[in-house]
C-alpha positions as CSV (number, residue, x, y, z in Angstrom):
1,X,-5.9,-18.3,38.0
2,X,-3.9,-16.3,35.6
3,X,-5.2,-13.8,33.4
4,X,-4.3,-13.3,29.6
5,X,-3.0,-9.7,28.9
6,X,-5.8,-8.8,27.7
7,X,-7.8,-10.0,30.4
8,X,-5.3,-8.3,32.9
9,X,-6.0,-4.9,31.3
10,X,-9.9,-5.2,30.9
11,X,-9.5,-6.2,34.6
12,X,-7.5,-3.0,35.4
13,X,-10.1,-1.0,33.6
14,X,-13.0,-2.6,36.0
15,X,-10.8,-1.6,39.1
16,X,-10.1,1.6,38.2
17,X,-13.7,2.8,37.0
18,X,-15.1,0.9,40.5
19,X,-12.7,3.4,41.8
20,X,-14.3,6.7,40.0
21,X,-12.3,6.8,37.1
22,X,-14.0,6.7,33.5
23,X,-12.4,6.0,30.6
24,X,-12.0,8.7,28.3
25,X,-10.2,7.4,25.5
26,X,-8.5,3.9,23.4
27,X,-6.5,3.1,20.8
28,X,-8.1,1.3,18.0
29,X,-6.7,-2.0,19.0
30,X,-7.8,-1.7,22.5
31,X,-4.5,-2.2,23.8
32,X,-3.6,1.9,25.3
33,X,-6.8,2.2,27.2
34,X,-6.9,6.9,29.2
35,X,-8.8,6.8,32.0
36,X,-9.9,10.5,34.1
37,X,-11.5,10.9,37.7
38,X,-14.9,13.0,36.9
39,X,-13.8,16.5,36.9
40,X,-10.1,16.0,36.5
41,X,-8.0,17.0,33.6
42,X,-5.0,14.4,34.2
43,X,-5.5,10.6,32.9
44,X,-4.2,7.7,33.7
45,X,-2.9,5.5,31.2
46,X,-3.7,1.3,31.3
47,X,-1.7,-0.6,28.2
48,X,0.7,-3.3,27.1
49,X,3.3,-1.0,26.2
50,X,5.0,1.8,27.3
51,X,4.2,5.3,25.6
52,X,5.5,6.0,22.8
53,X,6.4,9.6,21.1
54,X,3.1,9.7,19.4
55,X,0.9,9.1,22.4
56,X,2.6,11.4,24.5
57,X,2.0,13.9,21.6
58,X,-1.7,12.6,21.5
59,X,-2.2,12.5,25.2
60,X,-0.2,14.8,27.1
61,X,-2.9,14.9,30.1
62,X,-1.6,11.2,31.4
63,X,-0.1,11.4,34.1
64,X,0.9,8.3,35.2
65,X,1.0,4.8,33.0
66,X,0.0,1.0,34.3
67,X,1.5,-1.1,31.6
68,X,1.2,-4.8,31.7
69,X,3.0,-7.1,29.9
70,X,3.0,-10.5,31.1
71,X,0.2,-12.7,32.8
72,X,-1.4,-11.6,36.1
73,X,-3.5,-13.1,38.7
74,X,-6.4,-10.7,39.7
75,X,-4.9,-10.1,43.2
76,X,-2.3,-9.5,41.2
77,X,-3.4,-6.8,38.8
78,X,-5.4,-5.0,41.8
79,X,-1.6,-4.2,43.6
80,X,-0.8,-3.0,39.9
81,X,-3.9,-0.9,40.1
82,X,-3.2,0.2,43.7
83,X,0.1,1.3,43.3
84,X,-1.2,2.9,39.9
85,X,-3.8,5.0,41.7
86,X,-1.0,6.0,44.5
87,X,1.8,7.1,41.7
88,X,-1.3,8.9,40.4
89,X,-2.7,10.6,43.5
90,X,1.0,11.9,44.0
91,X,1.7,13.2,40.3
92,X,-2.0,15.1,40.6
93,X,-0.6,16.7,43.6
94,X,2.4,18.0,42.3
95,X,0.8,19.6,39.6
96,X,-2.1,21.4,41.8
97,X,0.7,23.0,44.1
98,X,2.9,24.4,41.1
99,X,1.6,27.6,40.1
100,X,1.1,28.7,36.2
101,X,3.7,31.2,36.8
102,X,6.5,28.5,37.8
């Protein structure tokens, strides 16, 4: 079955917060949705839409973006959310080995 964009992203959310993240933020139309591990300053950003210049402003702790735009199945939108939490995982890494003083 294929799932509306909307349905795709308020499935995301429920894979992400099964997975220990909790969301921390949303835009008033519920479409840009910031998601954080428990303890973690870095987010991870679920929406329609790429960033733009405002939310980067607004939200310069997300790290990495799942944006989806189309219809999804739900085996579907858990790879998205896989691959999501990976690109995530690696970012978070980077930025705990660069020292402040780099």
């Amino acid at each position: 079955m294929m799932l509306t964009v909307p349905a795709a992203l308020a499935h995301a959310v429920a894979l992400l917060e099964a997975q220990g993240f909790a969301v921390v933020a949303r835009n008033t139309r519920g479409d840009s949705i910031y998601l954080k591990p428990e303890g973690c300053a870095f987010a991870l950003r679920v929406s329609n839409h790429p960033r733009t210049p405002k939310q980067r402003r607004n939200h310069p702790d997300a790290i990495t973006s799942l944006v989806i735009r189309d219809r999804r199945t739900e085996a579907g939108v858990a790879a998205m959310v896989a691959e999501a939490v990976r690109t995530f995982e690696g970012a978070l890494r980077v930025r705990e080995t660069v020292s402040p003083a780099d």
